[in-house]
Each structure stands twice: as structure tokens, then as C-alpha cells.
N, C-alpha and C positions, 0 to 999 in steps of 0.2 A: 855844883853841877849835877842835873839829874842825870842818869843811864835807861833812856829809852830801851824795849826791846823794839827786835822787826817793825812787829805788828801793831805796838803802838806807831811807830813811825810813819807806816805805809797805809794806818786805818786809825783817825781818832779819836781817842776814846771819852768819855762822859766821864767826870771825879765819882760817879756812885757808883761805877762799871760793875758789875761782879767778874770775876775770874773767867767763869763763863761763857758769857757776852761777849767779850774780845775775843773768844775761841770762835763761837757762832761767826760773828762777822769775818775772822780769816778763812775760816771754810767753806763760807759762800766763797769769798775769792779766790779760793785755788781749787775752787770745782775744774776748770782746766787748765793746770799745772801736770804735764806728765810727770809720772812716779814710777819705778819699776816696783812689779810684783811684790816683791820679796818687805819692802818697807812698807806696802800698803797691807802685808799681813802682819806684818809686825804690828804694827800702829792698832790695828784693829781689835789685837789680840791684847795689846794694852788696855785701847780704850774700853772695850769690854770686861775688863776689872774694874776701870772705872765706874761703870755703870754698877756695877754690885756693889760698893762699896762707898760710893758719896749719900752723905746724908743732903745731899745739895737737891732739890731738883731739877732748876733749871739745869745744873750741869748735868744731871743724867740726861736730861730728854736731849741735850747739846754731841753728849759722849754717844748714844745708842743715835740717835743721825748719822752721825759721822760713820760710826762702823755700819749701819747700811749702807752708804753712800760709797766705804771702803769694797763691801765686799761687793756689792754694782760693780764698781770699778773690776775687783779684779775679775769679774768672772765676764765683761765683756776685753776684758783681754787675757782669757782663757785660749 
């Protein structure tokens, strides 16, 4: 038996997927999912190690998105 995650579950994915890719596709779809502040700076501040630190690109250009998209968010609920 396999053990899907979520987001293969609820989004599905191609056998050549990268890591990435399946990240890309859940973040379009929780552009509107509420989140309090506090984990949308958390995450941000993760994923912006990310971004310094993957030799990947697709996943930087996925990871530095996201933490725009993060700090959008929090600072229209400033």
C-alpha cells in the first residue's frame, strides 16, 4: 500500500513531478485559505532559507513566490 500525502491526494501529480511542482500547484490553491499571521511569518522565514540554500531552481523561483505571496498576505492583514 502506498501513503499518499494531502497534496498528492487533493492535487495529481505527473511520475516525473519534482518536489517543487507539487509545492507550486498547492500554493496556487491555498492562495485563499486563511492563515493567522504568526505561521504565515514563520513559513516565510523558512522558506527564505530555502531560497539561499537549494541548488534546485525551479524550487527557488517556487520557494521566493511563495514568500512574496506570504509577506502580501501578512502585510494586507497588517
Amino acid at each position: 500500500m502506498t501513503v499518499r500525502s494531502g497534496a498528492e491526494t487533493l492535487i495529481p501529480q505527473a511520475a516525473t513531478a519534482t518536489p517543487a511542482e507539487p509545492a507550486v500547484a498547492v500554493l496556487t490553491a491555498m492562495q485563499t485559505v486563511l492563515v493567522r499571521v504568526g505561521v504565515r511569518q514563520a513559513a516565510a522565514v523558512l522558506l527564505e532559507e530555502r531560497v539561499r540554500a537549494t541548488g534546485d531552481c525551479v524550487e527557488r523561483v517556487a520557494a521566493a513566490t511563495t514568500v512574496a505571496m506570504l509577506r502580501s498576505a501578512i502585510g494586507q492583514a497588517g
